[in-house]
N, C-alpha and C positions, 0 to 999 in steps of 0.2 A: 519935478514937474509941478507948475502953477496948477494947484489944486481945480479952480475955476475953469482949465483949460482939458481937462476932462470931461466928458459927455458920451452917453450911448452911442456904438459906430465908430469912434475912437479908432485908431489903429495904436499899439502903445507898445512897447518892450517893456520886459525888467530884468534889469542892465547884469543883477549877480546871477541868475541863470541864463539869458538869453531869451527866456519864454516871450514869442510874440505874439499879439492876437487883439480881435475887436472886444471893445471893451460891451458886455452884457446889458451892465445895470451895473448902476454907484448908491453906495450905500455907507451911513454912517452908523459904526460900529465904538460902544467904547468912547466916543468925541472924535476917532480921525475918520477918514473918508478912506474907501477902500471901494474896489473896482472889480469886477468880475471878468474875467476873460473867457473868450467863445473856447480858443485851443485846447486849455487845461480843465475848465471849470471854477477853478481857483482862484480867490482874493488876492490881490497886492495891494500895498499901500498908495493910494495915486500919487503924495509924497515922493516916491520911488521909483516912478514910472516916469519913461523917456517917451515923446512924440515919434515917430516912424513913418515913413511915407505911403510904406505899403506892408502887406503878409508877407514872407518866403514863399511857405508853399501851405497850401488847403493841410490843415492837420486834420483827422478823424478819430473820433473816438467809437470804439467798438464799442453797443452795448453788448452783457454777460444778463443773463438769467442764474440765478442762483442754483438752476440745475445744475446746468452748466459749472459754476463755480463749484459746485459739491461734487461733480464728478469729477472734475481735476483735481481736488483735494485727494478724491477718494484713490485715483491711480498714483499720487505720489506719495502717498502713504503704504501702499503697495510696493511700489518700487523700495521706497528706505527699509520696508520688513524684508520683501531678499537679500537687499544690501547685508541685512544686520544678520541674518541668518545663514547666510556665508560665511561669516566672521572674519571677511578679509575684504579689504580694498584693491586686492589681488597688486600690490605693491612691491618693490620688490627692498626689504631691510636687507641692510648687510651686517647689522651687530657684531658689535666688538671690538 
């Protein structure tokens, strides 16, 4: 994509993941230009980015509070010490 032909409201693809989405804010980074998308959050090289007609569909992103995040840490941390203190994957070896 013609660099030029990027602007905030944008709708843009980027082609090696599929990620689509309105373009945030353009920003130069480094000497190249790089784009912000609503979907992900995340920079693509406008370089790299395909024009599009429209979204698919509404993407959301959940915010997490880091309680949140440290209590799901904290039960899968829980979970792997039973795992480990069972000492099996309850699998079934046939050795030999």
């Amino acid at each position: 994509m013609i660099t030029d032909d990027v602007a905030v409201g944008a709708v843009v693809r980027y082609p090696r993941t599929g990620t689509t989405g309105k373009v945030l804010r353009v920003e130069e980074i480094d000497g190249r230009q790089y784009a912000e998308l609503d979907s992900t959050g995340l920079y693509y090289r406008v370089d790299e980015l395909v024009s599009v007609d429209r979204v698919a569909g509404k993407v959301e992103r959940e915010e997490h509070s880091l309680e949140d995040y440290l209590e799901e840490r904290k039960q899968l941390q829980q979970q792997l010490k039973e795992v480990w203190e069972k000492g099996t994957d309850q699998s079934c070896e046939g050795g030999g």
